[in-house]
MDAnalysis code that builds the backbone (N, CA, C; Angstrom):
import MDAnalysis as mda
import numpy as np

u = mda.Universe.empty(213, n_residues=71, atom_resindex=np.repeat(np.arange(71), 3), trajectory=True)
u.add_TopologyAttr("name", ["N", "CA", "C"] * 71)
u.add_TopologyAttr("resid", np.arange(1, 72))
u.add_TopologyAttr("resname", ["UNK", "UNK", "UNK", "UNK", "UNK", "UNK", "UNK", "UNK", "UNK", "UNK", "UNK", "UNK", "UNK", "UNK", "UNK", "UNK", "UNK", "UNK", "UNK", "UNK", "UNK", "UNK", "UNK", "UNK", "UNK", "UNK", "UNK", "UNK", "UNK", "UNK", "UNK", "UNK", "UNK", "UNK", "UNK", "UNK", "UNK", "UNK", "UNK", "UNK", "UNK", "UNK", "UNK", "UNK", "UNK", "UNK", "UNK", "UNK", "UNK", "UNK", "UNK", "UNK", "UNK", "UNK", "UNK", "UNK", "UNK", "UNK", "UNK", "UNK", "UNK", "UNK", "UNK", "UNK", "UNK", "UNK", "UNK", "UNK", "UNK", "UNK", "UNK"])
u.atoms.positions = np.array([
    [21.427, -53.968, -15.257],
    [22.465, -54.718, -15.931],
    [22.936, -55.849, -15.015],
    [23.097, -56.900, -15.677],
    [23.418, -57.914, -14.876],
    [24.911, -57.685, -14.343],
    [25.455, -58.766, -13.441],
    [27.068, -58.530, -12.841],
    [27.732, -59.330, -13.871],
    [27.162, -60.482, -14.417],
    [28.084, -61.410, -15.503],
    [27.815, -61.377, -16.401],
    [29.594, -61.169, -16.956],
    [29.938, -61.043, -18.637],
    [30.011, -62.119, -19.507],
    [28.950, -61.934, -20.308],
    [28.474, -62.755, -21.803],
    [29.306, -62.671, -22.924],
    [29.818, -63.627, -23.293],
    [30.696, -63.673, -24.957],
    [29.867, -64.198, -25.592],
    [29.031, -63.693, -26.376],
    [28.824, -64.836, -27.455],
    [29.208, -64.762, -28.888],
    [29.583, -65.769, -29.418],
    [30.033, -65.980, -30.696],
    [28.884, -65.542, -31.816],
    [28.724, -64.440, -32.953],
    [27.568, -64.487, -33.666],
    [28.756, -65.093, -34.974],
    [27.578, -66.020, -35.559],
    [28.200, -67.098, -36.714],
    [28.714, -65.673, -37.475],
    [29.739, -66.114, -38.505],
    [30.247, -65.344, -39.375],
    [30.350, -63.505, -39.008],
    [30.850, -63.469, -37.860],
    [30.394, -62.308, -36.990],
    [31.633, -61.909, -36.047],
    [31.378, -60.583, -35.638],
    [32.115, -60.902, -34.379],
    [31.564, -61.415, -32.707],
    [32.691, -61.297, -31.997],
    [32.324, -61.813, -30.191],
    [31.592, -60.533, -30.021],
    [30.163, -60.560, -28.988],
    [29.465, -59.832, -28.827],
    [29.734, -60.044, -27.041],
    [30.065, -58.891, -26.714],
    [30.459, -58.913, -25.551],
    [29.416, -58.143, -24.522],
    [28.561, -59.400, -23.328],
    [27.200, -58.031, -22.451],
    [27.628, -58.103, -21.386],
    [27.458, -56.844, -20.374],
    [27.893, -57.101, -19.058],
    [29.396, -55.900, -19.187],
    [29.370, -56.355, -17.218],
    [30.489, -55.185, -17.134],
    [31.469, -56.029, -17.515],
    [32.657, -54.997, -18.290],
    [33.973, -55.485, -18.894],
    [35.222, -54.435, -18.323],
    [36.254, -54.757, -18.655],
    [37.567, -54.134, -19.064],
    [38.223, -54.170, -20.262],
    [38.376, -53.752, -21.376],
    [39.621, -54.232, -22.555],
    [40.514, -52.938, -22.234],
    [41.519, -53.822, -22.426],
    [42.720, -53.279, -22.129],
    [43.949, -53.423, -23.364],
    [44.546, -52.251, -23.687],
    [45.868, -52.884, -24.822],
    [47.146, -53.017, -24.668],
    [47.667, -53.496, -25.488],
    [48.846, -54.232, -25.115],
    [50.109, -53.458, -24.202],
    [49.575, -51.734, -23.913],
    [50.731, -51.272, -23.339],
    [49.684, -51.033, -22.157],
    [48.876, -51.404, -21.523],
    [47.745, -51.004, -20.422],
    [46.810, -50.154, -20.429],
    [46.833, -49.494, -21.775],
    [45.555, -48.574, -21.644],
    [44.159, -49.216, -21.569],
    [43.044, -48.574, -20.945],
    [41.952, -49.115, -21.486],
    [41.152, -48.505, -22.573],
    [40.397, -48.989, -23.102],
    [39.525, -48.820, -24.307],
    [38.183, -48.131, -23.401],
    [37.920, -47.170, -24.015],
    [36.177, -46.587, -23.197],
    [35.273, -47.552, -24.026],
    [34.426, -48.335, -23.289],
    [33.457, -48.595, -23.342],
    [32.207, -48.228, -22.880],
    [31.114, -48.376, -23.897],
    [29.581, -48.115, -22.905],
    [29.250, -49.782, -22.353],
    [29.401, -49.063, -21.078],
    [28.849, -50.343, -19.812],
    [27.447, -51.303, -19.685],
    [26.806, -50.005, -20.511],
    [25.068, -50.600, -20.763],
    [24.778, -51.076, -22.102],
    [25.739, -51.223, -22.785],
    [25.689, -51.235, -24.203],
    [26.272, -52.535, -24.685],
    [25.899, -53.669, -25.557],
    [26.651, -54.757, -25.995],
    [27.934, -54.410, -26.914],
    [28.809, -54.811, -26.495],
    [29.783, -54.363, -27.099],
    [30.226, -55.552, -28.252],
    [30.956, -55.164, -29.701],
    [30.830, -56.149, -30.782],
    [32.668, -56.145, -30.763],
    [33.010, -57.119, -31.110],
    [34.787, -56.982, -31.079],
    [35.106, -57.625, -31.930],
    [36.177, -57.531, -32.959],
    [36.558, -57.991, -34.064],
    [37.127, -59.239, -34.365],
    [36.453, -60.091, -35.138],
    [37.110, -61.675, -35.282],
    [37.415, -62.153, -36.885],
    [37.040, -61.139, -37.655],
    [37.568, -61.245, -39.419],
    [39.117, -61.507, -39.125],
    [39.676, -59.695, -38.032],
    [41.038, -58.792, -38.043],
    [41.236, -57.758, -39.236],
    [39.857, -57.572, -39.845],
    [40.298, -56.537, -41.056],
    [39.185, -55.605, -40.471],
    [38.880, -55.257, -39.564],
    [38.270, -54.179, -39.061],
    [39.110, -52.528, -39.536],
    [38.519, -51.659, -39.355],
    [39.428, -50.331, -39.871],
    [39.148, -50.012, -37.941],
    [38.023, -50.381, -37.201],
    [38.480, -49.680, -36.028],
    [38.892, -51.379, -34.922],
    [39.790, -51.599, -35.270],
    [39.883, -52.714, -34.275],
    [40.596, -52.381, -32.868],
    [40.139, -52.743, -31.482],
    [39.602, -54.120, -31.531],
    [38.257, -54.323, -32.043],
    [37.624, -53.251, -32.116],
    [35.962, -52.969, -32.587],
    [35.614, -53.786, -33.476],
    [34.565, -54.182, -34.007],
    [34.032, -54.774, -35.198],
    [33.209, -53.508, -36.277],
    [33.473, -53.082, -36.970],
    [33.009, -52.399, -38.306],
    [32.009, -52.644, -39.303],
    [31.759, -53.983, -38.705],
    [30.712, -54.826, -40.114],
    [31.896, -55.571, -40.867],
    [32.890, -54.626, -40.793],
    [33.550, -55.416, -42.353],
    [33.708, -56.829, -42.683],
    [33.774, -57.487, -41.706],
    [33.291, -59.464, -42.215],
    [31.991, -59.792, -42.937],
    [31.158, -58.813, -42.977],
    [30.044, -59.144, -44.304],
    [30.713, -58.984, -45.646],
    [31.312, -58.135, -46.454],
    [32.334, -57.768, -47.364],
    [33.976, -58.611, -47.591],
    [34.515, -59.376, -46.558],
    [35.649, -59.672, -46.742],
    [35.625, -61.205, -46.452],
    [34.702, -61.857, -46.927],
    [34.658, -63.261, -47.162],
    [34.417, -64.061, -45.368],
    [34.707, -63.116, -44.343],
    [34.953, -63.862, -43.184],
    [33.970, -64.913, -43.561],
    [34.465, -66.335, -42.747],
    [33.646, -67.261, -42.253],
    [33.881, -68.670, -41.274],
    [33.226, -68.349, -40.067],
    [33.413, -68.800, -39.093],
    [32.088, -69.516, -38.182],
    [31.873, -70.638, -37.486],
    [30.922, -70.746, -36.990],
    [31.039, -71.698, -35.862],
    [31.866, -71.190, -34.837],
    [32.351, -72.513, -33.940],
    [30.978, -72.138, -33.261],
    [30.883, -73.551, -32.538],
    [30.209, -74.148, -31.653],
    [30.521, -75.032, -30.709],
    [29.273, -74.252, -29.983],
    [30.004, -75.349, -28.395],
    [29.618, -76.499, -28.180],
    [30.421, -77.691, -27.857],
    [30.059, -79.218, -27.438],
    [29.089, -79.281, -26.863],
    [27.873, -80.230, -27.252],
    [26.583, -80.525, -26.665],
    [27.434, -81.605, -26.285],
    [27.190, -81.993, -24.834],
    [27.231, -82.795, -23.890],
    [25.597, -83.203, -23.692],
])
């Protein structure tokens, strides 16, 4: 596993998160994650396990597709 953490945006999707992480919530707990595992995180907000992603943005119209500035 590499040392640096990857976000990437999947279009109409959620942030796909590779690499070692921390998430943490708003009172300091952390979230268990698998370390070797890409982790998917929610960007609809109608997830049933959030911060997780569920799929549910295929079903609830999400749609999103930022992109990054070509320089």
């Amino acid at each position: 596993m590499s040392d640096v953490t990857t976000i990437k945006i999947r279009p109409n999707g959620p942030y796909l998160v590779e690499g070692p992480f921390r998430l943490i919530d708003s009172q300091g707990n952390a979230y268990t994650v698998n370390p070797g595992k890409p982790t998917a995180l929610c960007r609809c907000g109608q997830s049933a396990k959030k911060p997780f992603c569920d799929g549910t943005h295929r079903t609830c119209g999400f749609a999103a597709e930022e992109l990054a500035p070509v320089e």
